[in-house]
Structure formats: C-alpha cells, structure tokens
C-alpha positions in Angstrom: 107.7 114.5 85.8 105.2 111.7 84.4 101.9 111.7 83.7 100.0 109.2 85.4 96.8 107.8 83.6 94.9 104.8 84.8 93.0 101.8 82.2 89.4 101.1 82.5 90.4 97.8 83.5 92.6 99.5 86.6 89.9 101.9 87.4 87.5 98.8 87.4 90.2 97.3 90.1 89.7 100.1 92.7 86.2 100.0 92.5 86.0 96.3 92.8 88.6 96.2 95.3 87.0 99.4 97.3 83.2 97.7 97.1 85.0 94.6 98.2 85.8 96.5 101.7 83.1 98.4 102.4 80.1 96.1 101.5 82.0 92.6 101.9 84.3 92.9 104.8 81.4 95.7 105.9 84.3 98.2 106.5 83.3 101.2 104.8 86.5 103.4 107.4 89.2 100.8 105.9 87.8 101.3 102.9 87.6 105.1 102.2 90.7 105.2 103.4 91.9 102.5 100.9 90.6 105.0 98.5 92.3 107.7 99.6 95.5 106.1 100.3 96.6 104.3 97.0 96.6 106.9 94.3 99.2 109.0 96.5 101.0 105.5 97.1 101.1 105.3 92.9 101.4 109.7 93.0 105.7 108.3 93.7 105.4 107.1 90.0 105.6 110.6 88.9 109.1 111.2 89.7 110.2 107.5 90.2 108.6 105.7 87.0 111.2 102.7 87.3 111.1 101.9 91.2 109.1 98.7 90.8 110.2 95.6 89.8 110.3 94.4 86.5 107.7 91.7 85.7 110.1 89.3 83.9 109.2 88.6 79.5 107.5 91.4 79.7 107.3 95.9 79.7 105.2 95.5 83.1 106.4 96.5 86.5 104.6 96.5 89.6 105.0 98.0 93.3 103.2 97.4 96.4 100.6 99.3 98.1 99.7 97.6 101.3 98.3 94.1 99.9 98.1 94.9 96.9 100.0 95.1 93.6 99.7 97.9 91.7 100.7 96.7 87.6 101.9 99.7 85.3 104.1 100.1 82.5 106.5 103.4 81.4 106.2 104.8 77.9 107.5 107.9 77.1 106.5 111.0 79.7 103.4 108.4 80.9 103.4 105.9 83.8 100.0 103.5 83.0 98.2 101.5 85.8 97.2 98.9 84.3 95.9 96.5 86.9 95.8 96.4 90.7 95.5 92.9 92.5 95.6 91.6 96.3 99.2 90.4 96.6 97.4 86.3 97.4 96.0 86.5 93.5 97.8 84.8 90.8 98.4 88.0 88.8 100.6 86.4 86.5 98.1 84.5 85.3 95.6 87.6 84.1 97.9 89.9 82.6 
C-alpha cells in the first residue's frame, strides 16, 4: 500500500478551497462536507497510485474529486498531492 503525504502548497489548496465555501458561497454544510469528502476520494491512491491520467511532458497525474482536480505524482511507496484546483482553472498553467 502507499503512503499518502500532502505539500504545503496542497494543504494550502484545501484550506483555500474549503474557506472559499463556507465564508464565500456562505455554505459552511457543503463545505465540511467538502472537507470530509476529498481525502477519502484521494484515500483510493493508496492501493491504486496510477488510476489518474497522466499529465502529458511531465511525472504528474491527476483524478477528479467532484469539481476539482486533485494533482499528485508516484515515487517509490509514496503518492504526493501536490495541488488541488476547480476543474474551470487553467491548471496547466501553475504547475
């Protein structure tokens, strides 16, 4: 099984993305359970490290969580989230 281990710049995401929901859209149900939700969405990663698709030129891969893009990459035993974006965001352009 993988270890999964999140970058500052991922953990950064969630809370962005989880402030976002609760004190923009004023949703604070949607977004505890956003919260809740996504790392056992990304918990599949521990037995299934390649099911996303490759991000092409690069060791990235991503899968979807709802509207979002979760970004990792494999190495060795460890799966790394390394950013998480709303699927209408020009990822490609940031990583």
């Amino acid at each position: 099984m993988y270890r999964i281990e999140y970058s500052e710049r991922a953990i950064i995401d969630l809370n962005d993305i989880y402030n976002y929901i609760y004190y923009d859209l004023v949703n604070p149900i949607v977004a505890i359970r956003f919260r809740k939700q996504i790392p056992k969405s990304i918990s599949n990663l521990q037995i299934f490290p390649y099911m996303g698709k490759k991000i092409s030129n690069s060791n990235l891969r991503y899968i979807y969580f709802k509207n979002y893009l979760v970004i990792y990459s494999v190495k060795n035993q460890n799966v790394e989230i390394q950013r998480i974006f709303h699927k209408r965001q020009n990822f490609k352009n940031v990583i």
